[in-house]
N, C-alpha and C positions, 0 to 999 in steps of 0.2 A: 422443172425449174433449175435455171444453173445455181452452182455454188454460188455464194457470197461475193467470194475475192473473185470468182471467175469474172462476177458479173460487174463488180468496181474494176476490174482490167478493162474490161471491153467498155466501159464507160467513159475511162479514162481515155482512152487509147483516140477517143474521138476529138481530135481539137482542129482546130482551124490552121496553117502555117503561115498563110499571108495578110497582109495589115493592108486595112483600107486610107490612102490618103490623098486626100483633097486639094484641089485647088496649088497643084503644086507641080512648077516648070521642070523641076527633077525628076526624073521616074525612079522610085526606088523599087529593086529587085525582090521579088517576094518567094519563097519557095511555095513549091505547092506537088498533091502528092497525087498520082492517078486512084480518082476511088474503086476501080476493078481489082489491084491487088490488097487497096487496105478489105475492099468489104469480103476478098480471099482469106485474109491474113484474121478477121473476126469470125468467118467461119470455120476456120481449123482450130483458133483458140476452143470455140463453143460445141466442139466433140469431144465426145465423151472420153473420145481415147486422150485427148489433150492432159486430163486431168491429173496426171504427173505432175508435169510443168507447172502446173497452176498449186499443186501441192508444197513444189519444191521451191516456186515465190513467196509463198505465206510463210513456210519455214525459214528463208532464209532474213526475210522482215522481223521474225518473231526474234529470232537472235540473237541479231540486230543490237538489242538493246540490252542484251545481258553485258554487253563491251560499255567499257568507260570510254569517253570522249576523246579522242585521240586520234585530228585531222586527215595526218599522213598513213597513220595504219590502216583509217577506216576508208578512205581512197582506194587503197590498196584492195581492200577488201569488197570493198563494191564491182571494181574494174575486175575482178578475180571474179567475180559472180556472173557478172555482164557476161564475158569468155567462156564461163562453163554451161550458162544457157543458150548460148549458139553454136557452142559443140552438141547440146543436147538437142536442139530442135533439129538442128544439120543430120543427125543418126535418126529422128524420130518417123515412123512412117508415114505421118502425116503430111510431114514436111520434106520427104527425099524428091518429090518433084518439084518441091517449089525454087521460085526465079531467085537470082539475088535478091531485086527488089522485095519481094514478099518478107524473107526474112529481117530485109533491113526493116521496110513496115512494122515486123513484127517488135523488132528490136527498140527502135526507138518509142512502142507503146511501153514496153517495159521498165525502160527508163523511167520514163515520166511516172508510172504507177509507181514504182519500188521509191522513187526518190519525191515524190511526195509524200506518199507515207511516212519515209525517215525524214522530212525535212527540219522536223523540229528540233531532232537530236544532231542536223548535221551540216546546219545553216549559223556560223556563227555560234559554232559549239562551244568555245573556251570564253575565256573574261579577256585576252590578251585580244582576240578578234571586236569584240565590242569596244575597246579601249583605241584600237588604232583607228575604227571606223570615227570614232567621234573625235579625234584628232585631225583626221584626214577633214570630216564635214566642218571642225571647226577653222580650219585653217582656209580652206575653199570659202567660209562664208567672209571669214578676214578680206581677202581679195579679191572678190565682190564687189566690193565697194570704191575699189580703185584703179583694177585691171581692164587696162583696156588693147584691142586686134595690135597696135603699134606697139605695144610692148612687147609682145613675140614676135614681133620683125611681118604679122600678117599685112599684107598689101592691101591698100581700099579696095581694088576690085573685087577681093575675095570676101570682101566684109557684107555679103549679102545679107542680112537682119531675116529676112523672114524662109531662105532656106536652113541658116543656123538655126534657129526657133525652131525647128520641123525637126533639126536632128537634135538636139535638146529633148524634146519632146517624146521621140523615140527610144533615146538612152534612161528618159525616166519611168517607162515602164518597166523598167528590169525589176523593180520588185514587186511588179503586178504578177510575178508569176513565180514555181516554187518547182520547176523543173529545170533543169540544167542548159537542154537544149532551148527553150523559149528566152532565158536569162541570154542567152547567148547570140538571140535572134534582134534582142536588142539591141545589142551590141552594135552587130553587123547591119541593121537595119539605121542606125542612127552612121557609121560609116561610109555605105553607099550613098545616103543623101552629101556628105562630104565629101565624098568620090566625085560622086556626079555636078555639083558644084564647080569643082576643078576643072572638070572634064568641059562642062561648058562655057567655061572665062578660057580655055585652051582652044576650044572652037568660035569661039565669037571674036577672040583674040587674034587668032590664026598662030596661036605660040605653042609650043609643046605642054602635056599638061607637067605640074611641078609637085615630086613625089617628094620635094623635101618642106612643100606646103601641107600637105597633109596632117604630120604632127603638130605641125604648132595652132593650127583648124583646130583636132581634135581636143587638143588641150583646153584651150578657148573655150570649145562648144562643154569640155566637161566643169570648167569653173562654173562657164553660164548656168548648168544644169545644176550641179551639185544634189548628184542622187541620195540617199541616202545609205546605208551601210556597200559604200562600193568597195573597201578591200575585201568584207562576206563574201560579194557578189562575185568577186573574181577567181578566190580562193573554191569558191564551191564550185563553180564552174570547170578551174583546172583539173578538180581532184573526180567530181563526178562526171563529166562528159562523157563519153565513150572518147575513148582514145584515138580510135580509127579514126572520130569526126572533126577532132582538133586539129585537120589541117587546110591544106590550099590555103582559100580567100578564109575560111574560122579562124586559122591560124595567123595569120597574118592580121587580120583586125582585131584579134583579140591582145595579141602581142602589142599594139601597138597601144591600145587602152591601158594594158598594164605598166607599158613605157609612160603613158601619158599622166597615168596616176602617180608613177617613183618622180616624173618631174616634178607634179607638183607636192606631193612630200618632202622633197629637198631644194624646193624652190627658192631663192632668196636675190639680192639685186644682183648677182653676176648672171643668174640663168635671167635675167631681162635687161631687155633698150631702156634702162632707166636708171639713174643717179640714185647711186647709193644711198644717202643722205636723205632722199626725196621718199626711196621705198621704206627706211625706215619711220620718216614721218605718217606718213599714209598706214604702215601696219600699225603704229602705236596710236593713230585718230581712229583706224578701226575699232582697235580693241576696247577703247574705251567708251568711240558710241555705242559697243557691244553690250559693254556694261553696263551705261546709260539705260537703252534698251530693256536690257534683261532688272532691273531694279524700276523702270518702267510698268514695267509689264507684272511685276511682282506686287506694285502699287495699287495698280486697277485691280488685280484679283482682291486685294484686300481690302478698296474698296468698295468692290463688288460685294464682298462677303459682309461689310459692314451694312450696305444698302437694305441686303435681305435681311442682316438682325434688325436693322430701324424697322424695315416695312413690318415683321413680324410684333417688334415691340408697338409700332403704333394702334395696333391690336389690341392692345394691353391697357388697362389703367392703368394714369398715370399721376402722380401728385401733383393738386393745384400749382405749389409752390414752388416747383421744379425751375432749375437753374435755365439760366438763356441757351445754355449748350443742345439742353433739352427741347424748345421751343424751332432750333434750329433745326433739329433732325424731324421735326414734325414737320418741315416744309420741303423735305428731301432735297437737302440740300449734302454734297459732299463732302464739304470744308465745313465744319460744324461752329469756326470762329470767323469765317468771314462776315458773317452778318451779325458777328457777337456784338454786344455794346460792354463798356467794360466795369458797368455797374452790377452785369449780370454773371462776371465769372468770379471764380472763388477760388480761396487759395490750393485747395485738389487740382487745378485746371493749368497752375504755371507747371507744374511737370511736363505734360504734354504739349503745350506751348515750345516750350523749350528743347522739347526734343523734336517734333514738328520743324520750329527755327534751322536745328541742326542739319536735321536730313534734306532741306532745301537747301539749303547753304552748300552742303557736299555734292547735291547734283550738279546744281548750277555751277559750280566750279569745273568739277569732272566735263561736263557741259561745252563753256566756254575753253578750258582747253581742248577739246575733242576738235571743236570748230576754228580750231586757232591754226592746226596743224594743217587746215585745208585751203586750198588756194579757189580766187577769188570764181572763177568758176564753176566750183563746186559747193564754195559756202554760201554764194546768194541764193540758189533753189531750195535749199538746208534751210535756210534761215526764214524762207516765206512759207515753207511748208510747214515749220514749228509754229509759224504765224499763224497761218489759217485752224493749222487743230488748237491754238490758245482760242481762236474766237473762235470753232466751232465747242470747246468745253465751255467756254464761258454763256453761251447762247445754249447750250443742254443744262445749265445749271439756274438760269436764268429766261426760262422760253420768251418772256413780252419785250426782250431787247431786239430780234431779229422783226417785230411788226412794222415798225416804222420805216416804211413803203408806201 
């Protein structure tokens, strides 16, 4: 029976490197690994004489964690670990015949095992890394709602919707996964379909392809996306990669991502084709539908949580004499004074009332300025969409009004 950690190595060590995708006029490039040296590379691990190696990974994981959090040190210290097991395979006799390929195989399993195991301690290790990420996601959801291909100067031709989607789509698996190399495969996997885009508006064109369209693609396709913790994703990526493999086409599309993310961190109307005036309106209607939103949505939980105490209390006995407020939540109803009559409420019930009054008054204002700041082709879809979910609540709250058919 192999050891333990031998046997999570060589378990690990098994992934897939290329992504299957559909229905799509791009081809994107997928790496992929010959299985004669990797199933070489699982047979030298699972001898016996291997068991060094396999010793001196669990030691150095156990370690690990006796160090406080500290991104650049602990970079340092993994890439420093990486180097000294590829000196030591390189000496081992196991391994003095093997190809480069084999070792690379071997190396890139090692990765993946040693840096999932640390992931937890080494993915968005400080409070300062979660703090920028939700700056970064909160600022990308701001501009969302307004950014459109002609504010980066991107040309219609390149505004293909459903190759961007594709690389969207791509980018946001980066946190499907908790190794460095696969994180990164995202990257470059969500780039090539934006390569290849380029490359075929330059052939259908007969124009040369435009390397200075690329950036402002990729930026685009990352607002579209808006992954989530993407300064983690980049920072872990720099620090644990192997070193050797951050370059060529890695390096280049990784750079470019990291370019694409400081734009949009200090993004504001000089970095866009738009009126200053115009971008601050749009980011202050954001923010406040944001708001809207987010007190929305704060709403429903609470009246979701109210629903389950009625349903529970209608369980309950209840006093004949019970107030109308009472009669109301026995027909599940969510506004507990729309069907009030006002012989049935008591003077306990103008508090709530009144405070009820308030908090409608404040949205609907917040509300009406949100949709003041938007121009006229953006506030009528706005405005029928608030429509149709007012009568689809009022027909959930009321089912025999939608019969009449």
């Amino acid at each position: 029976m192999l050891p333990l950690p031998l046997f999570q190595f060589q378990s690990l060590m098994n992934w897939d490197y290329s992504i299957n995708i559909n229905n799509m006029n791009t081809d994107t490039v997928a790496e992929s690994r010959s299985t004669t040296p990797f199933t070489d590379c699982l047979n030298r691990m699972h001898h016996p004489a291997s068991l060094d190696l396999v010793r001196s990974i669990k030691s150095f994981i156990v370690s690990f964690s006796f160090y406080q959090p500290k991104p650049e040190n602990d970079g340092k210290r993994v890439q420093d670990f990486f180097l000294s097991m590829e000196a030591a395979m390189r000496d081992h006799p196991l391994w003095t015949t093997a190809s480069e390929e084999d070792i690379d195989c071997a190396l890139e399993g090692l990765e993946k095992y040693v840096m999932i195991k640390l992931f937890s301690r080494t993915f968005s290790a400080t409070p300062e890394d979660a703090k920028i990420d939700n700056e970064i996601s909160e600022k990308i959801s701001l501009l969302q709602t307004f950014l459109k291909p002609e504010h980066l100067d991107i040309p219609p031709i390149l505004q293909n919707e459903a190759s961007l989607l594709l690389a969207e789509k791509e980018l946001l698996k980066i946190n499907a996964f908790k190794s460095p190399h696969e994180k990164l495969l995202s990257i470059l996997n969500c780039c090539r379909v934006i390569n290849n885009v380029l490359l075929n508006v330059a052939m259908s064109e007969h124009v040369p392809a435009g390397a200075d369209d690329f950036l402002p693609v990729l930026i685009y396709v990352t607002i579209k996306a808006n992954p989530s913790k993407l300064h983690s994703n980049l920072k872990f990526i720099k620090l644990f990669r192997r070193q050797e493999k951050l370059i060529s086409e890695a390096e280049y599309y990784f750079t470019n991502l990291v370019s694409a993310t400081s734009f949009i961190v200090d993004l504001n109307a000089k970095s866009l084709s738009m009126d200053e005036n115009k971008f601050e309106e749009s980011m202050q209607a954001a923010k406040l539908m944001n708001k809207v939103t987010n007190e929305s949505s704060s709403t429903c939980q609470m009246s979701q949580q109210q629903n389950n105490e009625c349903s529970f209390s209608e369980k309950m006995p209840h006093k004949p004499n019970a107030t109308g407020v009472f009669e109301v939540l026995e027909h599940g109803s969510n506004y507990p004074y729309m069907e009030a009559e006002s012989k049935g409420l008591t003077v306990g019930d103008v508090e709530m009332l009144l405070s009820d009054y308030k908090d409608l008054v404040n949205k609907y204002t917040i509300l009406c300025k949100a949709i003041s700041c938007l121009s006229t082709s953006e506030r009528e879809p706005l405005l029928r969409q608030i429509e149709k979910q007012s009568a689809a609540t009022l027909i959930s709250h009321h089912p025999g009004t939608h019969q009449h058919n």
